[in-house]
MDAnalysis code that builds the backbone (N, CA, C; Angstrom):
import MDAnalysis as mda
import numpy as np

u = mda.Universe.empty(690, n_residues=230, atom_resindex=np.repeat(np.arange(230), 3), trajectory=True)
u.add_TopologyAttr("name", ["N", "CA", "C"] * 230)
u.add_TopologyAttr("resid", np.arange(1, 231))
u.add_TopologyAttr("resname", ["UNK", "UNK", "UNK", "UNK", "UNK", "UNK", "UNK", "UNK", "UNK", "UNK", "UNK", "UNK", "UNK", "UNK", "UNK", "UNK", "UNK", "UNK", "UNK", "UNK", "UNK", "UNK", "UNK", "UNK", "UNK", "UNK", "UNK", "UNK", "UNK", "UNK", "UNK", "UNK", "UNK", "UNK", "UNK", "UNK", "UNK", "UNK", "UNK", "UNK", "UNK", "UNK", "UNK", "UNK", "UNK", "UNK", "UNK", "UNK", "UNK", "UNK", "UNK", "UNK", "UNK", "UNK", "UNK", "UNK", "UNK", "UNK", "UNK", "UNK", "UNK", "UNK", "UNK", "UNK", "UNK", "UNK", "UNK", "UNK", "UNK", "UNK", "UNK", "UNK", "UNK", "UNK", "UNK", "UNK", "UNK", "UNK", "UNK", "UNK", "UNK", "UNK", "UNK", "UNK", "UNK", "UNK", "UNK", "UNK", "UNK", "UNK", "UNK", "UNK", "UNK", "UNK", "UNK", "UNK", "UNK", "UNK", "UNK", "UNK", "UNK", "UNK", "UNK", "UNK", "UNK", "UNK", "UNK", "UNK", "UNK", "UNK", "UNK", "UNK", "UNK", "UNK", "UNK", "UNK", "UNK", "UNK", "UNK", "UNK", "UNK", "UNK", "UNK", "UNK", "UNK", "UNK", "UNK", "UNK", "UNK", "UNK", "UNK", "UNK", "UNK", "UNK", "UNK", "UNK", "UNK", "UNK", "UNK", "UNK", "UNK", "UNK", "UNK", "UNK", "UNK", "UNK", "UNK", "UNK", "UNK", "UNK", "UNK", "UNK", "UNK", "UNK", "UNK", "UNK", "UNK", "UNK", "UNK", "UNK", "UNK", "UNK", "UNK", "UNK", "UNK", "UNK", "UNK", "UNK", "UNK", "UNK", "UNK", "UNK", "UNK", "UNK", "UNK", "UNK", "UNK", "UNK", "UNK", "UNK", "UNK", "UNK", "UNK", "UNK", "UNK", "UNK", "UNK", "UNK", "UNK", "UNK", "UNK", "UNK", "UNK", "UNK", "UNK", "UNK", "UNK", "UNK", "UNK", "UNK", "UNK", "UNK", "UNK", "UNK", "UNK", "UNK", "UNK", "UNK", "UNK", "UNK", "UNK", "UNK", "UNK", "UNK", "UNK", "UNK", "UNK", "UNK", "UNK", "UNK", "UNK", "UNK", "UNK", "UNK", "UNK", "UNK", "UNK", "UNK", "UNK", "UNK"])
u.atoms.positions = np.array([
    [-2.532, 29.340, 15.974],
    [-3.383, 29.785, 14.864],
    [-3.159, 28.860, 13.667],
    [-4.363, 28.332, 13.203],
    [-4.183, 27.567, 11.932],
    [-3.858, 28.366, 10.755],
    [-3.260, 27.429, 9.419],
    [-3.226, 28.212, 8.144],
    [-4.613, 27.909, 7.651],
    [-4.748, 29.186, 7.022],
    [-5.893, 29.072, 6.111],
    [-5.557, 29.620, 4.534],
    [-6.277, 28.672, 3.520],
    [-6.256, 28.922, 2.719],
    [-6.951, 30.161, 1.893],
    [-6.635, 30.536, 0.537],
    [-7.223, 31.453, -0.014],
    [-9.042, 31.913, 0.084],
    [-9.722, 30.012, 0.160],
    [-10.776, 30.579, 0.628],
    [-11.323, 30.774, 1.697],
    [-10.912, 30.943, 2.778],
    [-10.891, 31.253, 4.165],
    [-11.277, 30.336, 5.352],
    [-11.301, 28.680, 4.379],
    [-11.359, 27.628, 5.542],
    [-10.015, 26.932, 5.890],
    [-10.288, 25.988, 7.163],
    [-9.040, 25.264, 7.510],
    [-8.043, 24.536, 6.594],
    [-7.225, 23.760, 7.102],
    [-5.998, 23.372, 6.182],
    [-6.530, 22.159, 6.211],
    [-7.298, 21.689, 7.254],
    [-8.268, 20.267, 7.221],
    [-9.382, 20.044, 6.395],
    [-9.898, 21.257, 6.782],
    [-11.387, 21.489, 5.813],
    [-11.082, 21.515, 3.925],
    [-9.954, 21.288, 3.820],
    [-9.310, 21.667, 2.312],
    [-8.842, 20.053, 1.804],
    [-8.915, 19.747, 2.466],
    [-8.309, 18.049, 2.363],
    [-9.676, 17.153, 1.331],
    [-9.817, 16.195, 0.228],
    [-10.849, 15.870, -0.185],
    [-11.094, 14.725, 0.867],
    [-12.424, 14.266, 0.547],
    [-13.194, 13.522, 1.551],
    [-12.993, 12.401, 1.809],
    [-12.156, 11.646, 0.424],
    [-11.764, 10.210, 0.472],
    [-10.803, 10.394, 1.088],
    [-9.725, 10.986, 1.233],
    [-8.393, 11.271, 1.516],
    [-8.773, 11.137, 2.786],
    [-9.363, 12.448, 3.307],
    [-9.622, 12.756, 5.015],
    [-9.984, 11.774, 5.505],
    [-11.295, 10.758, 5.350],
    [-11.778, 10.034, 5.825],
    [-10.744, 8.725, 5.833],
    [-9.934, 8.402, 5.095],
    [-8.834, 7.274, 4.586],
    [-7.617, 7.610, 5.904],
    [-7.639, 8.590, 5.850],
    [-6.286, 9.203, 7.000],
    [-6.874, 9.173, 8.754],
    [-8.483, 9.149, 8.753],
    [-8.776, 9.387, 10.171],
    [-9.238, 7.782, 10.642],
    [-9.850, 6.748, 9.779],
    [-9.900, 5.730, 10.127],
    [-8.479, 4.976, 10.296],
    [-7.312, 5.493, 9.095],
    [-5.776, 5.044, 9.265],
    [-5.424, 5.325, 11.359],
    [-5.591, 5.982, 11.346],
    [-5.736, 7.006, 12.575],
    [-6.177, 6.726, 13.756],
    [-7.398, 5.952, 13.661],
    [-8.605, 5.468, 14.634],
    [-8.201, 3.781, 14.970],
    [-7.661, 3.382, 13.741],
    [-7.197, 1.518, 13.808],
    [-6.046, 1.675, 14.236],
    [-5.126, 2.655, 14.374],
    [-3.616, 2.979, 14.652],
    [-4.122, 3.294, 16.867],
    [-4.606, 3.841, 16.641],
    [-5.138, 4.325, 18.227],
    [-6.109, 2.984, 19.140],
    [-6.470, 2.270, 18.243],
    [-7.205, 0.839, 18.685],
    [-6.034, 0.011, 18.827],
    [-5.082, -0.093, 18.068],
    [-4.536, -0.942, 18.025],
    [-2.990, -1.010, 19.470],
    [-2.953, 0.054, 19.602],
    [-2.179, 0.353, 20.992],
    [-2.572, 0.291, 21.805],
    [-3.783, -0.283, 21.909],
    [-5.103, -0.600, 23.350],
    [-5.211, -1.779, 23.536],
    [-5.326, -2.691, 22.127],
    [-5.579, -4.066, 21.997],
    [-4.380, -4.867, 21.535],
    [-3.586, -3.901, 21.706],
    [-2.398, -5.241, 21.136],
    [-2.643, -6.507, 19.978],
    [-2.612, -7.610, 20.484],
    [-2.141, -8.259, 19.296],
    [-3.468, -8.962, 19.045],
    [-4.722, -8.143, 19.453],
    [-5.911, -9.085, 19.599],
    [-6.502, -8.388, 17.471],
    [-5.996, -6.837, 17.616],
    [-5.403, -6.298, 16.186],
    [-5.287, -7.130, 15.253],
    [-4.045, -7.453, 15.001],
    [-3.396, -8.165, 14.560],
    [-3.633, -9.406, 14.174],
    [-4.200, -10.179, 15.066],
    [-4.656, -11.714, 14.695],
    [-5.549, -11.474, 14.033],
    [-6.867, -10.714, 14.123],
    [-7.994, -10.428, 13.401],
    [-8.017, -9.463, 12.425],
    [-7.328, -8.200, 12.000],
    [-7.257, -7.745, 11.100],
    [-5.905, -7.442, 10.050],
    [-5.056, -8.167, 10.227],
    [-4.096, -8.277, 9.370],
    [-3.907, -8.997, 8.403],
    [-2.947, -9.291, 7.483],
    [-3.209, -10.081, 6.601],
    [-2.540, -11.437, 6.714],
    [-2.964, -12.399, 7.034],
    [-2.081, -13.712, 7.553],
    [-1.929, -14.571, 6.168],
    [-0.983, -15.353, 5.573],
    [-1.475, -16.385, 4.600],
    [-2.678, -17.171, 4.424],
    [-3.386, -17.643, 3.144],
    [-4.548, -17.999, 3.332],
    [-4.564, -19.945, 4.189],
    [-3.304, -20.445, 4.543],
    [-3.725, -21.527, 5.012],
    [-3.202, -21.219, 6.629],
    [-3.249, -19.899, 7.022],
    [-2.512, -20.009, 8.306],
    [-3.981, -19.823, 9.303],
    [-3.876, -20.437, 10.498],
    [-5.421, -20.289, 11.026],
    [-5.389, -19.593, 11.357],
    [-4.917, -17.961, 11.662],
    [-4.650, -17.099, 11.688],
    [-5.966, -15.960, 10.826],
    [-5.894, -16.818, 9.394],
    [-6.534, -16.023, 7.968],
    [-8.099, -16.226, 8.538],
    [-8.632, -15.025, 7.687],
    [-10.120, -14.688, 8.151],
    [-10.161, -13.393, 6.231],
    [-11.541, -13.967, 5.886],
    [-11.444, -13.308, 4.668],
    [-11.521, -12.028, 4.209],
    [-11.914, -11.199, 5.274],
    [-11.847, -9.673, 5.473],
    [-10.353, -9.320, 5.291],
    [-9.585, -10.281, 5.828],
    [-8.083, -9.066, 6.255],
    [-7.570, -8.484, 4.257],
    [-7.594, -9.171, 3.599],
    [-7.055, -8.366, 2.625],
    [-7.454, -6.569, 2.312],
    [-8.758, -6.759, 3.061],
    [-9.102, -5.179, 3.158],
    [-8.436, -4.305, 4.496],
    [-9.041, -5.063, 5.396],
    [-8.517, -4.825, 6.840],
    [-6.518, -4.706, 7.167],
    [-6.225, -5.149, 6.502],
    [-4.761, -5.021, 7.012],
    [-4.602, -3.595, 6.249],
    [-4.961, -3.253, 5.231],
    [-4.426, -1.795, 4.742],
    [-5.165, -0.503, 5.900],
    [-5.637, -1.012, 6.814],
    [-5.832, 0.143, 7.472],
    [-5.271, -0.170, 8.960],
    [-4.646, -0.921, 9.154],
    [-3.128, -1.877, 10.102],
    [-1.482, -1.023, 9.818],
    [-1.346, -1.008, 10.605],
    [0.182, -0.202, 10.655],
    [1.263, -0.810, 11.896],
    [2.427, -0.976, 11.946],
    [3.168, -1.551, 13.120],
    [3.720, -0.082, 13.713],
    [3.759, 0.499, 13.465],
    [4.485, 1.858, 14.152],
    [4.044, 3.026, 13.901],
    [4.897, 4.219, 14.857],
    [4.527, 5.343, 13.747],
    [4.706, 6.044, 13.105],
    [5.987, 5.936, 12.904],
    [6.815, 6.181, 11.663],
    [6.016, 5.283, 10.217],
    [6.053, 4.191, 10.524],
    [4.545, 3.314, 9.175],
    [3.706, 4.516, 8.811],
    [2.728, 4.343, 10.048],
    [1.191, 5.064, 9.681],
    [1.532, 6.491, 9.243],
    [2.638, 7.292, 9.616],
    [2.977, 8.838, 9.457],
    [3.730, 9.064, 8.006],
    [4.570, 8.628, 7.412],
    [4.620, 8.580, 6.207],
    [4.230, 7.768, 5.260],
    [3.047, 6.746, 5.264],
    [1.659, 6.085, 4.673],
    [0.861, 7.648, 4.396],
    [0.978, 7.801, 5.860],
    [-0.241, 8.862, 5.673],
    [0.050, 10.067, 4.645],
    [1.489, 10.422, 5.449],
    [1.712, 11.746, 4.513],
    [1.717, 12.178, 2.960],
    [2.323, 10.522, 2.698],
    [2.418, 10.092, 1.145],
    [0.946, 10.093, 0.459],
    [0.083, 9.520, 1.219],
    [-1.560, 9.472, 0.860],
    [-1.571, 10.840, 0.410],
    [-1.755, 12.050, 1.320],
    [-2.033, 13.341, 1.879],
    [-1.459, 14.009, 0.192],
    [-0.208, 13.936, -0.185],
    [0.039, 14.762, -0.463],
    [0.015, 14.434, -1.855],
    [-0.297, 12.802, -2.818],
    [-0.353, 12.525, -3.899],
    [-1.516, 12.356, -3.907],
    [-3.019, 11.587, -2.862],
    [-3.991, 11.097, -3.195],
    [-4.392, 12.292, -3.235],
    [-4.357, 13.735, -2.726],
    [-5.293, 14.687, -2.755],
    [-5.595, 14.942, -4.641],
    [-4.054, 15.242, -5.024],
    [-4.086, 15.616, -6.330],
    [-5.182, 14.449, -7.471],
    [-4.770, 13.120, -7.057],
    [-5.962, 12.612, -7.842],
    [-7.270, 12.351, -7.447],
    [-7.380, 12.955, -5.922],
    [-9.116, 12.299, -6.006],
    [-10.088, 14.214, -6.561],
    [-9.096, 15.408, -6.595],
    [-9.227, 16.349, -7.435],
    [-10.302, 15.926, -8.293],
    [-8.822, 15.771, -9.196],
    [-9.404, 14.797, -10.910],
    [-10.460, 13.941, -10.707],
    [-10.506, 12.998, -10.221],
    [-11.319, 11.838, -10.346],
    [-12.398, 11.412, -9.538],
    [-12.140, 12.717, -8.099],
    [-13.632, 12.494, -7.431],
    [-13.739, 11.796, -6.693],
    [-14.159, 11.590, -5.645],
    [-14.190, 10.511, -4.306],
    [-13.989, 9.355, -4.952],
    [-15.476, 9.129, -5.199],
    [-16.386, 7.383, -5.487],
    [-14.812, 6.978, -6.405],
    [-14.112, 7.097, -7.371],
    [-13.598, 6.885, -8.318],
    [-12.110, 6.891, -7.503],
    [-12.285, 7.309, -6.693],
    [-10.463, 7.357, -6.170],
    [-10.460, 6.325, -5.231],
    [-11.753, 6.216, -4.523],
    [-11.372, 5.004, -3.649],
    [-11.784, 3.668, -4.251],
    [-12.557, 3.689, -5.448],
    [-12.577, 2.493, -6.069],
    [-11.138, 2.060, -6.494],
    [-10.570, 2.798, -7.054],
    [-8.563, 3.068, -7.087],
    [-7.479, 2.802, -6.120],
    [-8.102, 3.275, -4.881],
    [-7.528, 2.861, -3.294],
    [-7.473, 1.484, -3.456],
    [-8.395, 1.181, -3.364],
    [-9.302, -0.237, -2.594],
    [-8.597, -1.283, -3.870],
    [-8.929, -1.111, -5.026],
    [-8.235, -2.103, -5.976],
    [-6.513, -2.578, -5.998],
    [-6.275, -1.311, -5.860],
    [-4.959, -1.572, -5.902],
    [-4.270, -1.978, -4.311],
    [-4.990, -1.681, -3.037],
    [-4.613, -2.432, -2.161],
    [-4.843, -3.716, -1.819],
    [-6.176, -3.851, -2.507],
    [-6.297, -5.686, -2.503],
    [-5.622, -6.353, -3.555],
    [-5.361, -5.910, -4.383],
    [-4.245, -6.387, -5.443],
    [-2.908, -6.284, -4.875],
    [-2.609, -5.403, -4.504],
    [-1.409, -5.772, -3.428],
    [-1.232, -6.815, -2.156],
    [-2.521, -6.920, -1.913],
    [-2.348, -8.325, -0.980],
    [-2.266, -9.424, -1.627],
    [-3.034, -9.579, -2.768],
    [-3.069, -10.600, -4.267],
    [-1.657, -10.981, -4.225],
    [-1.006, -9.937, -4.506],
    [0.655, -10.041, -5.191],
    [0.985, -10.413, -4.261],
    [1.392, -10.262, -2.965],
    [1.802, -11.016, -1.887],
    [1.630, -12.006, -1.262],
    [0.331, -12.528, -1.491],
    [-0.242, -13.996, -1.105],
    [0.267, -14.545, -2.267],
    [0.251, -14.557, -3.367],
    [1.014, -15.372, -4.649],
    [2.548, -15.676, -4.050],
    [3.300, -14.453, -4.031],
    [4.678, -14.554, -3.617],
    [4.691, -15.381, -2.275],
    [3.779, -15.554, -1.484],
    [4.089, -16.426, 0.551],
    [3.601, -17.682, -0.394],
    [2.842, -17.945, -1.157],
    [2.126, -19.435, -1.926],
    [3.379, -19.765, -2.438],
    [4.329, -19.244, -3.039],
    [5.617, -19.673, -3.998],
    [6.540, -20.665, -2.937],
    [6.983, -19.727, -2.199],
    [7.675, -19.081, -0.633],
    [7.331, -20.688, 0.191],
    [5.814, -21.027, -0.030],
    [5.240, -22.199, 1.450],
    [5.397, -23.484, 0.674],
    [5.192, -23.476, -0.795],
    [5.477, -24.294, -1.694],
    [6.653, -25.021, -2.017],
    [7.585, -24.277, -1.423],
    [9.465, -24.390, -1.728],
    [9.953, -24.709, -0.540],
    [9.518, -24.706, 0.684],
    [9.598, -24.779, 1.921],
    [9.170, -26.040, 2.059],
    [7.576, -26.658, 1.696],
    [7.279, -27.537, 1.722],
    [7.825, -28.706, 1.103],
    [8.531, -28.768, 0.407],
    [9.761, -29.592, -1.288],
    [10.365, -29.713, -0.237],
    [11.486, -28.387, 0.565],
    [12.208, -29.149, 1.104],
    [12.002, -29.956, 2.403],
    [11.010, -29.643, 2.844],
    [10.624, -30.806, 4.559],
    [10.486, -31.882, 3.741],
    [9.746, -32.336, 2.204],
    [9.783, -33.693, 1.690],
    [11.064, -34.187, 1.903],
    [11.774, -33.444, 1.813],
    [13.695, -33.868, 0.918],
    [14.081, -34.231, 2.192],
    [13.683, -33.818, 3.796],
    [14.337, -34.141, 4.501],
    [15.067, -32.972, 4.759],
    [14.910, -31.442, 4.942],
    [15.357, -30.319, 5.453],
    [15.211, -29.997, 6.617],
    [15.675, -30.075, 7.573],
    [15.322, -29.854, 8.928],
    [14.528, -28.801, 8.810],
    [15.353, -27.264, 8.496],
    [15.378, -26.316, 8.948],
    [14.052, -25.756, 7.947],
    [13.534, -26.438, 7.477],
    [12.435, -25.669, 6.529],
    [10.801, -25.993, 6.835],
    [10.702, -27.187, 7.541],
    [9.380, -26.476, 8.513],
    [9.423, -25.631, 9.632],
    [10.510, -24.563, 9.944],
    [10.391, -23.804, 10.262],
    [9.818, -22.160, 9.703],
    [10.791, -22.582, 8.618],
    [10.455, -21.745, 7.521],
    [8.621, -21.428, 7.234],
    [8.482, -22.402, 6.994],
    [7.003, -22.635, 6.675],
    [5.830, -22.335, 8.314],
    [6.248, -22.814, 8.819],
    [5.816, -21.884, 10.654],
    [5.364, -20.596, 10.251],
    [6.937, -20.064, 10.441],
    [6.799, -18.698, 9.923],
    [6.436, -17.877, 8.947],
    [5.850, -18.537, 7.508],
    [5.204, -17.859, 6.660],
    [3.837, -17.909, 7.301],
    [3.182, -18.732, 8.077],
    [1.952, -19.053, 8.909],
    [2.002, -18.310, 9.599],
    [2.982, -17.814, 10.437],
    [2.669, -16.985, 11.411],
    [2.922, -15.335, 11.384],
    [2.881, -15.178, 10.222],
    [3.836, -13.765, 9.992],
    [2.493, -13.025, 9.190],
    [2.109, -11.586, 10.188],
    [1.353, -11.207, 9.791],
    [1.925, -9.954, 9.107],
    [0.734, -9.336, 7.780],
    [1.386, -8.240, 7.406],
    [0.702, -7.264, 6.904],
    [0.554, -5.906, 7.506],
    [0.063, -4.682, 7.717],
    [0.639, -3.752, 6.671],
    [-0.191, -2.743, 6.372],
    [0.141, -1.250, 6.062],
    [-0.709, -0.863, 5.027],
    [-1.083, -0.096, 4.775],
    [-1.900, 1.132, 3.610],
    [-0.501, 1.109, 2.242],
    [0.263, 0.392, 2.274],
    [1.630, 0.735, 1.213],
    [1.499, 0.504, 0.117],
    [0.347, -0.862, 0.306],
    [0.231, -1.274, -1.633],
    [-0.422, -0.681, -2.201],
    [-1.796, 0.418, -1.721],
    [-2.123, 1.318, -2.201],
    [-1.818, 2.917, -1.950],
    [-0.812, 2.713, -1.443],
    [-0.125, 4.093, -1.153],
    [0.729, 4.166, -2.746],
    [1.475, 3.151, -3.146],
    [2.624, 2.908, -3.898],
    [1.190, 2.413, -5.073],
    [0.161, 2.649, -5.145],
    [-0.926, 2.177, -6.175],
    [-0.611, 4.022, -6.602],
    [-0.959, 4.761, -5.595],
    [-1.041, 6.183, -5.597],
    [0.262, 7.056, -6.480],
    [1.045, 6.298, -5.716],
    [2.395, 7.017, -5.971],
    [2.118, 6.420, -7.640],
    [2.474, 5.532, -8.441],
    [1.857, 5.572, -9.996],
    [0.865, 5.996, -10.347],
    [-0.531, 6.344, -10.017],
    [-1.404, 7.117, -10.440],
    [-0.576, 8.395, -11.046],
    [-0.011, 9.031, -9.903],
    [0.503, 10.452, -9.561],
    [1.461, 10.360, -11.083],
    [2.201, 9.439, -11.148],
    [3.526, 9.870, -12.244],
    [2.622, 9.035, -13.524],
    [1.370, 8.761, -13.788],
    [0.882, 8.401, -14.723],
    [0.511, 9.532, -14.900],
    [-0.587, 10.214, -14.740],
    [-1.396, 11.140, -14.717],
    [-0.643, 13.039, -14.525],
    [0.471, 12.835, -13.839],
    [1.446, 14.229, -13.608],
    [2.939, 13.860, -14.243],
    [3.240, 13.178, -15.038],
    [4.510, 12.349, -15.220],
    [5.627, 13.679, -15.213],
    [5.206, 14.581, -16.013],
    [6.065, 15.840, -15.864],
    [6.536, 16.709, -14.624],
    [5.654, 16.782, -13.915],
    [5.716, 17.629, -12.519],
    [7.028, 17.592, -12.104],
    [7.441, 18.393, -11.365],
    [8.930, 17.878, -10.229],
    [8.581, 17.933, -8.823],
    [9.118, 16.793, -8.977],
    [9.014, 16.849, -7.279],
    [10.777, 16.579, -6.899],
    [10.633, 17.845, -5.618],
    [11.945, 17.586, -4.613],
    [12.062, 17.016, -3.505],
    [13.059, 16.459, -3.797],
    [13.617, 15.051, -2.976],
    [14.041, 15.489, -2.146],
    [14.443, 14.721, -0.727],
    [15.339, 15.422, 0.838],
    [16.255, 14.757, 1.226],
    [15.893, 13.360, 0.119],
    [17.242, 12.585, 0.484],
    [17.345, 11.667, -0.163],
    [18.229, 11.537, -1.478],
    [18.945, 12.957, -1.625],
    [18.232, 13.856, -2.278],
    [18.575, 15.212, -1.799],
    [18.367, 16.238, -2.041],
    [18.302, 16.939, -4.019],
    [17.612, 16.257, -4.359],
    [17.676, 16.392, -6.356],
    [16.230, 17.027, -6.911],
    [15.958, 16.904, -7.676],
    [14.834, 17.655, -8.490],
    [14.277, 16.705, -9.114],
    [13.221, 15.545, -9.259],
    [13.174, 14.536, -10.414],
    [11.667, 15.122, -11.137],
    [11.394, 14.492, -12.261],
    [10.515, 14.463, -12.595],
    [9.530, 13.208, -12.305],
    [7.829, 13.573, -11.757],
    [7.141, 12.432, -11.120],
    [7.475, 11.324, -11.922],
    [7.002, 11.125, -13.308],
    [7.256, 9.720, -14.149],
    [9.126, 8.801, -13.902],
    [10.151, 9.564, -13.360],
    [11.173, 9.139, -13.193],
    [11.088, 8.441, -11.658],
    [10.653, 9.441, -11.246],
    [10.555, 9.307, -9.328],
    [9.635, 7.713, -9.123],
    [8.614, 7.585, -9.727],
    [7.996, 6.345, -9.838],
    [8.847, 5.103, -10.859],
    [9.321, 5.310, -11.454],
    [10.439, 4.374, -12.235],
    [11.428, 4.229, -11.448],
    [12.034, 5.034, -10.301],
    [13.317, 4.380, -9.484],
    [12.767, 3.964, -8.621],
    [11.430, 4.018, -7.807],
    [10.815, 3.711, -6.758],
    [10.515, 1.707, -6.863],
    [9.605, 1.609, -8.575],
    [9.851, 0.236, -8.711],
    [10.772, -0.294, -9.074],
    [11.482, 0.442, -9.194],
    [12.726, -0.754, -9.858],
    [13.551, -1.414, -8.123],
    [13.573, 0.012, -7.436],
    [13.978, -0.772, -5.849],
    [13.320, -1.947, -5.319],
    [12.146, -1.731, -5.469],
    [11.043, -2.530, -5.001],
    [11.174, -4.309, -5.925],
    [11.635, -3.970, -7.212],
    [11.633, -4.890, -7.637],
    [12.896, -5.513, -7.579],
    [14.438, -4.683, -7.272],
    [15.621, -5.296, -6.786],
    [15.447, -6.090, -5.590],
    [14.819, -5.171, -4.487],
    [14.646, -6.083, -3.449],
    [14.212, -6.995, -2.910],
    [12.835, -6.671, -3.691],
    [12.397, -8.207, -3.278],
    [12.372, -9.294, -4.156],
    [13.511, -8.843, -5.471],
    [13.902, -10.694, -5.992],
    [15.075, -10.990, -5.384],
    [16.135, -10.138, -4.714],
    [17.258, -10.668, -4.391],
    [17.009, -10.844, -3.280],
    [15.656, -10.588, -2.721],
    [15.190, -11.095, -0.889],
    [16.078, -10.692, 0.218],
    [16.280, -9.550, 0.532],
    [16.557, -8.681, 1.359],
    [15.163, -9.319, 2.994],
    [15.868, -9.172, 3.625],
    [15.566, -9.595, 4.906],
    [14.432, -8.492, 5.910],
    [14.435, -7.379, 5.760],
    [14.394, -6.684, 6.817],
    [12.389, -6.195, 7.087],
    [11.652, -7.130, 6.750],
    [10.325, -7.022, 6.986],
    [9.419, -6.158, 6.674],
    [10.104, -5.926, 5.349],
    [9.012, -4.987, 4.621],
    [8.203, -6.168, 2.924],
    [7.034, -5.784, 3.047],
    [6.567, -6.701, 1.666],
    [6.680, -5.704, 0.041],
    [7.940, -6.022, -0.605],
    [8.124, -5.689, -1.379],
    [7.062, -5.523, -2.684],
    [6.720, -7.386, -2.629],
    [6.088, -7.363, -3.447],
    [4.415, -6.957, -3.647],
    [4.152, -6.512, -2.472],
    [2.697, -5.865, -2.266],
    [3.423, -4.622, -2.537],
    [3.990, -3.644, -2.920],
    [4.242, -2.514, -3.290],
    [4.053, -2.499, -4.407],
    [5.022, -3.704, -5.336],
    [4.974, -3.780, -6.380],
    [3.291, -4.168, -7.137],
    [2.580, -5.272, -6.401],
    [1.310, -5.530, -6.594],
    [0.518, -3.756, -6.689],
    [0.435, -3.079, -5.820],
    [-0.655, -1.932, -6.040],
    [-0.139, -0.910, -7.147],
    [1.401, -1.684, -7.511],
    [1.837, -0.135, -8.825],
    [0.868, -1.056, -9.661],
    [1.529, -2.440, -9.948],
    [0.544, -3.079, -11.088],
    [-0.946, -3.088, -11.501],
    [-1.809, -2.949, -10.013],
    [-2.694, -3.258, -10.339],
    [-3.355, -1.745, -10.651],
    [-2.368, -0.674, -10.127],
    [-2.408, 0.838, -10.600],
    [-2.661, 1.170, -12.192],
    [-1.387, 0.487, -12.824],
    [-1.133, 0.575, -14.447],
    [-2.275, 0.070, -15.060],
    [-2.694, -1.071, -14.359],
    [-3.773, -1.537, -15.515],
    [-4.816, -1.127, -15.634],
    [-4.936, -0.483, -13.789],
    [-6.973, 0.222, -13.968],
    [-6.633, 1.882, -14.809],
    [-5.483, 2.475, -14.448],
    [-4.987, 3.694, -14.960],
    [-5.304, 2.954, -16.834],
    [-4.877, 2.366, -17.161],
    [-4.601, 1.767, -18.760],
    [-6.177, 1.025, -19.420],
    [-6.880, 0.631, -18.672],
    [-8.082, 0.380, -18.810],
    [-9.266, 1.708, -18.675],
    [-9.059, 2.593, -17.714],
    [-9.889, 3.747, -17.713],
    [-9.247, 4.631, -19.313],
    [-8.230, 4.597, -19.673],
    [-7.831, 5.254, -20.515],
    [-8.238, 4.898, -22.160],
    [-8.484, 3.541, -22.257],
    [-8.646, 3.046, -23.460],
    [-10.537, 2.758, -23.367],
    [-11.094, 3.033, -22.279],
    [-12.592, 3.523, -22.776],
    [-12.986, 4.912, -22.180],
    [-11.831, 5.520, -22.273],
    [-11.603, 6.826, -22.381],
    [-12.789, 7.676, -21.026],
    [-12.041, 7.108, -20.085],
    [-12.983, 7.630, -18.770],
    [-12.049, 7.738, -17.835],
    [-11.235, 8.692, -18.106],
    [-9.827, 8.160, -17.066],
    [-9.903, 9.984, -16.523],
    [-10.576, 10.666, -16.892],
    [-10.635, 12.397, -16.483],
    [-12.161, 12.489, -16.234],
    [-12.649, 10.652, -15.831],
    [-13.816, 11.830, -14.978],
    [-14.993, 10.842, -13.886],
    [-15.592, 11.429, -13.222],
    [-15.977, 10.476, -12.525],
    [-16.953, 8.965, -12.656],
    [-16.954, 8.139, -12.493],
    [-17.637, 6.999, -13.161],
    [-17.149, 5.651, -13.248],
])
């Protein structure tokens, strides 16, 4: 038996439309992509722009790309349970114009950071580095997936717009307030990926969709259209 809410429809049917529809195509490219393997991947992920790999769609296309499912299941859940609260407020058309910005701005921020990255790599194969056109291979060949830069676009909406709220934590187990919870979230994001931690997550596309979060959040606010749809 499903839960139902106060007004007597499903727990699905209660979900807003950008959200639902954002979670079932997440869903549908996650279920394609365990069929097609890496045919996925080459074509809709996000590759560097000089790797032949790149095709100009993927900056959209990789945010609906996931490697696992632990990825796509807390992408999703995180969507689920912050994007509902602002597409509320702000209404489909207006939340996924919000989605969509701040996840291609998160690919922005990350193609800047692999351009730095192929640039420094390239200095040293001049110098005579063995080991650094390898390096550079692998920024070519390294593709990179997930809904995160506008998940983490979301997660600042949420502590812009609710900064007071509390939300409880599970691990660890504390009480924060949203505007804090989003202030320790980037500051990790921003420890890690300047001291370049290894383990294949893109930091700085996290950091890209808070940024490009603050400014459309800070721009809707100063022509004072930030509570409504438009």
């Amino acid at each position: 038996m499903g839960y139902y809410g106060s007004n007597g429809r499903g727990f699905f049917s209660n979900i807003p439309v950008a959200v639902k529809n954002i979670i079932l195509i997440n869903i549908l490219v996650y279920v394609l992509t365990l069929f097609t393997g890496d045919f996925m991947y080459e074509k809709f992920a996000l590759f560097y722009v000089e790797s032949p790999f790149f095709h100009w769609w993927q900056p959209v296309t990789h945010m609906f790309m996931h490697g696992g499912f632990f990825h796509i299941f807390f992408n999703m859940y995180t969507l689920l349970i912050f994007g509902c609260a602002l597409e509320r407020i702000w209404g489909p058309k207006k939340f996924l114009l919000f989605y969509f910005v701040t996840g291609i701005g998160a690919a922005l921020l990350h193609t800047g950071v692999m351009a730095l990255q192929a640039e420094h790599f390239k200095s040293l194969v001049n110098e005579g580095v063995s080991t650094a056109l390898q390096g550079y291979y692998d920024i070519l060949r390294t593709p990179t997936v997930g809904a995160s830069g506008a998940i983490y676009g979301v997660l600042l909406g949420y502590g812009m717009l609710f900064p007071n709220d509390v939300l409880q934590l599970l691990f660890p187990p504390v009480a924060l307030k949203a505007k804090w919870f989003v202030l320790i979230f980037a500051g990790i994001e921003l420890l890690t990926g300047v001291f370049g931690t290894h383990d294949g997550v893109a930091h700085f596309a996290h950091l890209g969709g808070m940024l490009f979060g603050w400014l459309m959040i800070l721009y809707w606010r100063k022509k004072n259209r930030l509570y409504y749809e438009g």
